[in-house]
N, C-alpha and C positions, 0 to 999 in steps of 0.2 A: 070223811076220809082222814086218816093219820098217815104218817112217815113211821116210819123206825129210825132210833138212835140209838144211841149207846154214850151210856154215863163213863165223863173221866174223872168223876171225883163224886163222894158221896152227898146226895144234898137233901135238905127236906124240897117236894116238889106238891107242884098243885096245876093240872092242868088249865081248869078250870075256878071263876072266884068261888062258887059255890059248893067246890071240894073239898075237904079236909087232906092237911097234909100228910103227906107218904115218905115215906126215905126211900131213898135210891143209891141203890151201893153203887159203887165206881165199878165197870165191867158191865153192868145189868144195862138190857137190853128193854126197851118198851117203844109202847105206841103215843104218841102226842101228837098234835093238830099241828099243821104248817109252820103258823106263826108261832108256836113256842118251841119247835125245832129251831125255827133260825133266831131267836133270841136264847137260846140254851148255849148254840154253836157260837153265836157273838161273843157268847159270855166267858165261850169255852170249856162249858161246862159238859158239851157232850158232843159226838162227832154224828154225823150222817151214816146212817148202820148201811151198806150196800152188800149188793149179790158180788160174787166174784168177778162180773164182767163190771162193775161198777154202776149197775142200773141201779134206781132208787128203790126201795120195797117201802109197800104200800100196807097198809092193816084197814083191811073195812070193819 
């Protein structure tokens, strides 16, 4: 199971140790695992992507 976020700033990213890094433009929306959601958001580096009523969206 992933979250959706959404990048506030452009960074190299890697979900995973065994990925190769990606860039993430500021604006761009994707899928990441729990725990690098809330260490993205700590970091402030990306917000909680939600539906309009505020529910959380899921990406299987």
């Amino acid at each position: 199971m992933k979250v959706l976020i959404q990048y506030t700033q452009t960074i190299k990213y890697k979900d995973y140790a065994w990925e190769s890094l990606t860039l993430r433009s500021k604006g761009e929306v994707g899928a990441v695992t729990p725990s690098s959601a809330a260490q993205l958001i700590k970091e402030e580096k990306a917000l909680l992507f939600t539906s309009t009523n505020e529910d959380i969206l899921f990406h299987h």
